[in-house]
N, C-alpha and C positions, 0 to 999 in steps of 0.2 A: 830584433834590431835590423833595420831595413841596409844600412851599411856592411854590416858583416851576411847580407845573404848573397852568395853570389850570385845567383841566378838572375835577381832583380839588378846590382849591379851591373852585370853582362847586358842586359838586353835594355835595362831603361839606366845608363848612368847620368846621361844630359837631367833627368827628372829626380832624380836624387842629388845630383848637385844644385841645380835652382830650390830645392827643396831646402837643403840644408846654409844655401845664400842667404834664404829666404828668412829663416827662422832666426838669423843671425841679424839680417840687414833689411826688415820688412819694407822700410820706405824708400828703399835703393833699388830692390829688385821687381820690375814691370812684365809682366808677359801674361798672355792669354790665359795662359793656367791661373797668375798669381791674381787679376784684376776683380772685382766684386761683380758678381754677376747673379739677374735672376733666376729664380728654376720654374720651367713653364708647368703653368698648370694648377699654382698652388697662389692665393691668394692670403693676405695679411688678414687677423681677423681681431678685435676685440672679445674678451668672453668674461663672463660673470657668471660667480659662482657663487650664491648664498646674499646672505646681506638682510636689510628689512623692509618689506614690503608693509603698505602704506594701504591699508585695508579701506577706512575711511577718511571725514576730513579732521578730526579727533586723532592726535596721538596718544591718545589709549588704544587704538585700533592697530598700532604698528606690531606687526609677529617677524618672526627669524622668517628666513626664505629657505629653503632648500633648492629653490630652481634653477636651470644653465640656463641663461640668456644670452646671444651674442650679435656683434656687431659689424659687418666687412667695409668699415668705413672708418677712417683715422677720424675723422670728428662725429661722432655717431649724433645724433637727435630723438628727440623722441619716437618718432616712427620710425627708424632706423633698426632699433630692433628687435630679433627673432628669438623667441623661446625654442629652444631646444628640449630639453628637460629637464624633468627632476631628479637629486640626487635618489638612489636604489636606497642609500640607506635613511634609515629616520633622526637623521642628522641635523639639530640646527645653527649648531655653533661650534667653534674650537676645532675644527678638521684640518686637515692639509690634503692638499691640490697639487700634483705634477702633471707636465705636461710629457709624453711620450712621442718621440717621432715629429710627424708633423698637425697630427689632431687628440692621437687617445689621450685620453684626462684619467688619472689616477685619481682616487679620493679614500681617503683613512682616517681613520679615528675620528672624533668628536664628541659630542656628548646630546643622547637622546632629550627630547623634551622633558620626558616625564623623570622628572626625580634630578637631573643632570648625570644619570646615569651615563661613565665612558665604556665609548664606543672603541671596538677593537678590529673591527671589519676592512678589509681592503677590497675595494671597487675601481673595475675597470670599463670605461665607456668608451664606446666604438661610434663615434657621429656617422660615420660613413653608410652603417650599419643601424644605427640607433639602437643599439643594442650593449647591454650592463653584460661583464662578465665579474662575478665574486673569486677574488683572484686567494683570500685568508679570509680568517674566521680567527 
């Protein structure tokens, strides 16, 4: 508890009081700390995870996807955009998706093609990196 430490008390009390104004009277309390600000460096992004691609002009030809595709644009278009990758595991349905931070993507569980065989695998992707780390098994 940030109250009961003194050390933090002693040296930043003004920031622990506007802290604890803050959390009580969010629409009352204004100051540079409190205001919504950007963080340079880091842009908003769209991303797509899975879904069905549209093989031909037949939908008999529609399959699962396992691809990341993403978008750095609030109204994305068709050329807008980029393939990243594909999911590590052989995944085409039923997974869950976190995001970590400001980019890794977590990906778990789902159920393989063949058979609907579930998946128990935990994957972790590094865009920065382009690189899958197998986090479980």
């Amino acid at each position: 508890n940030v109250q009961s430490n003194e050390a933090v008390c002693k040296c930043c009390q003004d920031i622990v009081t506007e802290t604890l104004r803050y959390q009580d009277f969010p629409e009352e309390v204004w100051s540079p700390r409190t205001r919504p600000r950007c963080i340079s460096g880091l842009k908003e992004a769209v991303v797509i995870i899975g879904g069905i691609e549209k093989l031909g002009s037949s939908e008999q030809f529609d399959i699962w996807s396992n691809s990341i595709t993403m978008a750095c644009t609030a109204e994305p278009s068709v050329s807008s955009w980029t393939p990243l990758t594909r999911l590590k595991q052989d995944s085409n349905n039923g997974f869950a998706v976190a995001v970590l931070g400001t980019s890794d993507i977590i990906v778990s569980g789902g159920y393989a093609a063949a058979g609907y065989v579930s998946l128990k695998e935990v994957w972790l992707y590094q865009p920065e990196l382009n690189f899958w780390s197998k986090l479980a098994q």
